[in-house]
C-alpha angles and dihedrals in degrees: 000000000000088000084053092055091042098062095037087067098055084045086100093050112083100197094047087061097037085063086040087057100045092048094049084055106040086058091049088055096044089051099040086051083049091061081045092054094038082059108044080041082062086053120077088201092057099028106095090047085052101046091045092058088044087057094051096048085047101054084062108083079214093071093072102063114132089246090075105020093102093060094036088057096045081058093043077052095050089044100050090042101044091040083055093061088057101226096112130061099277084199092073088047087053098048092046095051091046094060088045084047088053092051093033087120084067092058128074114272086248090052092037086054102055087052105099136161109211 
């Protein structure tokens, strides 16, 4: 409710809501790439592309705000599992869960949780 009221007092100010709006997008495209990611992840022919650009997003703090853990996680997820198979370069798996393990304290205890090093 008080975020309601909030915005609906910026509500008369353009450029509050223009930034509202851009952000709003630019979270939905962020999340909507991360599916893509988590599939091509599932595939071995896309999977080092996949993983590369993962490990690009990941090295950014920005990239563990709640407004993209869950999908985060359910990569984190793809990774550990397909890594496991050991039909992928286990190197790149490694890599990517010792930078999440580095920025585990922006992620919620139960994500931060789930973020190892083994």
């Amino acid at each position: 409710l008080l975020y309601t009221i909030k915005f609906e007092q910026h509500s008369k100010m353009p450029h509050v809501n223009a930034n509202f709006e851009t952000m709003s997008r630019h979270i939905q495209q962020t999340n909507e790439r991360l599916v893509q990611i988590r599939q091509q992840l599932n595939n071995i022919s896309t999977f080092e592309t996949a993983m590369n650009e993962l490990l690009d997003w990941c090295g950014d703090a920005r990239a563990y705000t709640s407004h993209f853990e869950n999908n985060l996680m359910q990569c984190l997820h793809v990774v550990n599992s397909v890594t496991r198979s050991g039909s992928v370069n286990i190197d790149l798996g490694h890599k990517l869960m010792t930078i999440c393990f580095q920025h585990r304290t922006k992620l919620s205890p139960q994500s931060a949780g789930q973020c190892s090093v083994s």
